[in-house]
N, C-alpha and C positions, 0 to 999 in steps of 0.2 A: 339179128343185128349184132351182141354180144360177138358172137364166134365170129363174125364177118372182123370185127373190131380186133380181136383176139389175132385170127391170121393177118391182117394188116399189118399191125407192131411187129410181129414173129418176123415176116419177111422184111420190113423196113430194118429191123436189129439187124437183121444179117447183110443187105446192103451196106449198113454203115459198117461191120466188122470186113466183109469183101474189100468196102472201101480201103479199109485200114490196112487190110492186110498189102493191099495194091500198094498204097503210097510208102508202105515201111520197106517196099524192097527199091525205091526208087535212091540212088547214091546221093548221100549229103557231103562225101569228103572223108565222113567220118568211120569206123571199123562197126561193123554189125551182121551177128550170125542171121539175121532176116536177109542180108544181100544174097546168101547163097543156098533160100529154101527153093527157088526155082529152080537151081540147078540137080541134075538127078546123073545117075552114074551107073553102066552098064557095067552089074556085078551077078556075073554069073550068068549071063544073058539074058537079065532080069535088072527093068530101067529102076533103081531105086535110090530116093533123096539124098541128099550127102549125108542128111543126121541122119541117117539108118546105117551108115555105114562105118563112120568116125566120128566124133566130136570135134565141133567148132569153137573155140574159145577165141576173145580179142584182149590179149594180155597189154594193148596197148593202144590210145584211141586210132590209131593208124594202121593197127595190123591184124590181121586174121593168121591165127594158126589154128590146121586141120590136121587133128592125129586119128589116118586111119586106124581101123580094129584090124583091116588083115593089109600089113603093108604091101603085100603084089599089087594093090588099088593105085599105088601114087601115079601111077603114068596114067590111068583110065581117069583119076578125079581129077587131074594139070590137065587131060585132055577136053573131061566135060566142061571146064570152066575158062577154058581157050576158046569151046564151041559156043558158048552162052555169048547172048549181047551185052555182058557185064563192063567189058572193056577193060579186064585185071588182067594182071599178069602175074607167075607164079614161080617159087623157086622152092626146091626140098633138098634137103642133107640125108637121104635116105629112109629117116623114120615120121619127117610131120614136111608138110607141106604149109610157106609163108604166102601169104599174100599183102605186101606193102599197097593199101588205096591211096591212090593218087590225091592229090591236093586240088580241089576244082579251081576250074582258074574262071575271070566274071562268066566271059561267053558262056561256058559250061554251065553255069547257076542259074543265067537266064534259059538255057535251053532246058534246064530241068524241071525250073519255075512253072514253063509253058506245059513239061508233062503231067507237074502235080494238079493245076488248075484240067486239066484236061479229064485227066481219072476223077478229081471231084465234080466236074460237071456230068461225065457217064454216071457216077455215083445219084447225083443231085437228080439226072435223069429219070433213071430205077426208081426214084424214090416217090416220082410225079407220075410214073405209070404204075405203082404199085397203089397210088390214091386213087387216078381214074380208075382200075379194077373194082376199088373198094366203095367207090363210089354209084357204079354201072352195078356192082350186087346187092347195095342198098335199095337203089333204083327195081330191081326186079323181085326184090322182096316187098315192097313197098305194091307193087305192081300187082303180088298173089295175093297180096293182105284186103287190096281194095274188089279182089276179081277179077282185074281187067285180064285180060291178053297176055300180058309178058310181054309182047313185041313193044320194042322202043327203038330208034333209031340210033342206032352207034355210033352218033357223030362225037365229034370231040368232046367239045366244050355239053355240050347234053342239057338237058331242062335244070335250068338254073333255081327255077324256083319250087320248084318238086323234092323233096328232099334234101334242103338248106337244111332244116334243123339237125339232122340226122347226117349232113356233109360235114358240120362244122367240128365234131371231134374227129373226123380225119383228118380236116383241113391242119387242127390244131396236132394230132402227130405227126403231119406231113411237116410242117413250122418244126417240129423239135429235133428229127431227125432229118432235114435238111440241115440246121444249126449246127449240130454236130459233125455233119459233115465240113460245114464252113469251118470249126472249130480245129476241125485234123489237118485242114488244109492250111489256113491260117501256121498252125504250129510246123507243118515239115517246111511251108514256107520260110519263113523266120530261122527256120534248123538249115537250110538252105543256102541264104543271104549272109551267116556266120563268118567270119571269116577267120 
């Protein structure tokens, strides 16, 4: 039961850091080297992240500067970040390449509102099928402990009264790390709606 418990939390942590890491690349308006950890750049004919190949600094909340390490890169990383769904655009003096982020306008903030709520609800998802696993292995532990069979029915919702007491500190870290997802969401929201 312990260890069942133990990987439970394990993979709910990581859910809510997947989560996090999802909603930090989603655009606030604002300058952040998380906007361009998706993007990756074919260096040497090897696909590799932007920070593997330059540094990203935001000397200003609006701008991104990228100083490649080897500058024959600047036309392949303007290219990789043309190719990305970022929707930036990009401008270099030969040795750093700027990126000015656009200022969301409402429509935009509403449509980005819709992606954040989105990723927290897959998050939120992960988070309710990672309790019914934890819950169905309770369930079959429960099951060798008494002798029976092991066969149990894999319906959803499953024997509610069978292993209550033994549900309810799932139930209770499925509650905390759901929250926290509410908690990330809530905040890119608000980071969001800024103006």
């Amino acid at each position: 039961m312990q260890q069942v418990m133990q990987q439970t939390e394990s993979r709910m942590k990581k859910t809510v850091e997947a989560t996090a890491a999802k909603l930090s690349h989603v655009q606030t308006g604002r300058a952040t080297s998380a906007l361009l950890d998706q993007v990756t750049v074919n260096y040497y004919g090897t696909k590799s992240p932007l920070n593997q190949v330059g540094t990203v600094t935001t000397p200003e909340p609006r701008l991104l500067v990228i100083q490649p390490w080897d500058k024959t890169l600047i036309k392949d990383i303007e290219k990789a970040i043309a190719l990305s769904d970022l929707g930036l655009s990009t401008s270099n003096d030969g040795n750093v390449i700027r990126i000015l982020v656009p200022e969301l306008t409402t429509e935009r903030r509403r449509e980005l509102t819709k992606v954040v709520r989105k990723l927290a609800e897959e998050g939120r998802v992960a988070i309710r099928n990672i309790r019914r696993d934890a819950n169905d292995a309770i369930k079959k532990l429960e099951g060798a402990d008494t002798g029976a069979s092991g066969r149990k029915s894999r319906g959803r919702g499953g024997d509610k009264k069978s292993g209550r007491a033994e549900a309810d500190p799932v139930q209770r870290l499925t509650d905390t790390y759901i929250n926290e997802i509410n908690q990330l969401t809530e905040a890119k929201e608000s980071e969001l709606l800024e103006t």
